[in-house]
N, C-alpha and C positions, 0 to 999 in steps of 0.2 A: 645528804640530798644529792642527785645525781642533776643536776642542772645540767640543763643542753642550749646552746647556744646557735641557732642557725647558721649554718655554712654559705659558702657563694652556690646560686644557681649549676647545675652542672649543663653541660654544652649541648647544644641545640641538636646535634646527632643523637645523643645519650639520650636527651629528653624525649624525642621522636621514639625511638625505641622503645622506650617503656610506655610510654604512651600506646605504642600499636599494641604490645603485649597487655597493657590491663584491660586494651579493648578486645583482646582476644582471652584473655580468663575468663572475664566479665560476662562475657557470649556463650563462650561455650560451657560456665559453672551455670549458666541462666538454664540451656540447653537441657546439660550433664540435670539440674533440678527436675524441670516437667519431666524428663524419663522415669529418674527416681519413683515421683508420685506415683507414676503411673506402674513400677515393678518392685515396689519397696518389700513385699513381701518375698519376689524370687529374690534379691537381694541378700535376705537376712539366711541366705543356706552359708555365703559366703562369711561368716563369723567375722571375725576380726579384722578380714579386711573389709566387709560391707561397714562396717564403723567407722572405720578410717575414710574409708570413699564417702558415705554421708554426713562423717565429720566437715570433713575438706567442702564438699562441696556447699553443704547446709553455711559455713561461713564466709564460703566467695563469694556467697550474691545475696543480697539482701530483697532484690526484685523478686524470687520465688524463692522465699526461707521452704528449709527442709527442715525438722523437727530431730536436730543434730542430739539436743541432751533428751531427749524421749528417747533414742533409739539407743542413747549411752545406756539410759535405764532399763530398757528392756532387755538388751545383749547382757547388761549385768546380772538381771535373773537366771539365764539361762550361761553364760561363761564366766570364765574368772573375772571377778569384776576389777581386780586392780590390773589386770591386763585390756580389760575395757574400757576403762580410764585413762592409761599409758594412750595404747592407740587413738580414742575419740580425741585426748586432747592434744594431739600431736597433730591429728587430721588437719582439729577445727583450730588449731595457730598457723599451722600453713596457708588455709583458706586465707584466713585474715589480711595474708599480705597481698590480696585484692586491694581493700581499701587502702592499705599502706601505698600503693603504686597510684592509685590515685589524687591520693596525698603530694605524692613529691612528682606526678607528673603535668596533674592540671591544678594547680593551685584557683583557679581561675573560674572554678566549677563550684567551690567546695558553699555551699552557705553558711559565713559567717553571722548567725545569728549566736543569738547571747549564749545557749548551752555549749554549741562549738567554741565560742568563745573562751566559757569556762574548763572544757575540758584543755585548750589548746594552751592555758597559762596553764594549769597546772601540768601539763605534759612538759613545759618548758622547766618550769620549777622542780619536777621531782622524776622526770625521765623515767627509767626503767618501773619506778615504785608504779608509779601511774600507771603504766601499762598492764603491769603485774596484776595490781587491784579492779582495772575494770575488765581482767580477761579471765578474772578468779568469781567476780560477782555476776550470777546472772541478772542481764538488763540488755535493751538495745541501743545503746548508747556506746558501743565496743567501738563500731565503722566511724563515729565519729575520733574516736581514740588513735584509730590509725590512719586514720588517712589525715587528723593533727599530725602524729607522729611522722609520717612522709612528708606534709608540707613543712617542717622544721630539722627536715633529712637526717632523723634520728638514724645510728649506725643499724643496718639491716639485720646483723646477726644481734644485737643488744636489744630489739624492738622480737625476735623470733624469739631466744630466749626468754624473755618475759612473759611475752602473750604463752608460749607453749606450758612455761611453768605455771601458770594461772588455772590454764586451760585443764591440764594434766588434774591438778587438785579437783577441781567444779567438777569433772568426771568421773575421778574416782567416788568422788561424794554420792554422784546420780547414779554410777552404777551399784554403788552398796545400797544406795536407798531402793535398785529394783530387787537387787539378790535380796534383799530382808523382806522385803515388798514381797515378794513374790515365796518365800519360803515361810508367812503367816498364811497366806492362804491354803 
């Protein structure tokens, strides 16, 4: 078990900082979405990297979700899907550390209600595994994961590694289920 122990608050300059910065991901992954909707289809000329880009941004913002593992599945049908996979879950763990920066910059915001709760001991209790497991199962219950994980200043790269290796698997999954999906018909 990787048990994580809360560290001391970091310094009022630090914290200002990421604070303006999740409120500028925040804005402009909100932004970076309604575009999306509105050109999703000129988008997908872009292969591999329109994956990555509506990975990333489909998991920065939770305020206009972009339909990140649909479009893992459908790129799958038409490109390599384990490279579909690679990239969509590379995107959608980067996205992620939105909530993460929210996590450790306004604690102050988060609702402590009972599922946060439960996810927040077990994120203490088994760290990395935790992370791993809810950014491997599809569910909306991830942003609460990480932005536990920031308020208990889990190490930045140990909270990326996790969510990306989760992410990386969920995608490969969804994109073999479009290439198979799509090669019955």
């Amino acid at each position: 078990m990787d048990e994580q122990q809360p560290t001391s608050p970091p310094s009022r300059r630090r914290l200002r900082i990421v604070q303006v910065l999740t409120l500028l991901i925040v804005l402009g992954a909100s932004i970076g979405a309604v575009y999306l909707r509105d050109h999703i289809q000129e988008l997908a000329s872009f292969g591999y990297l329109a994956v990555f880009i509506v990975g990333l941004v489909s998991n920065a913002t939770v305020i206009l979700p972009l339909p990140g593992l649909a479009v893992s599945s459908l790129m799958g049908g038409v490109f390599d899907p384990w490279l579909v996979g690679i990239v969509g879950g590379i995107g959608q763990g980067l996205g992620e550390l939105s909530g993460y920066m929210v996590g450790y910059s306004s604690q102050k915001l988060v609702d402590r209600g009972s599922t946060y709760e439960f996810i927040y001991t077990r994120m203490q209790r088994y760290g990395m595994l935790a992370i791993f497991v809810l950014a491997l199962v599809p569910n909306p219950l991830f942003d609460m994961g990480g932005i536990a994980a920031g308020a208990l200043r889990f190490p930045v790269w140990k909270f990326l590694v996790a969510c990306i290796a989760g992410k990386i698997i969920k995608n490969v999954l969804f994109a073999w289920g479009g290439y198979l999906g799509l090669r019955r018909l």
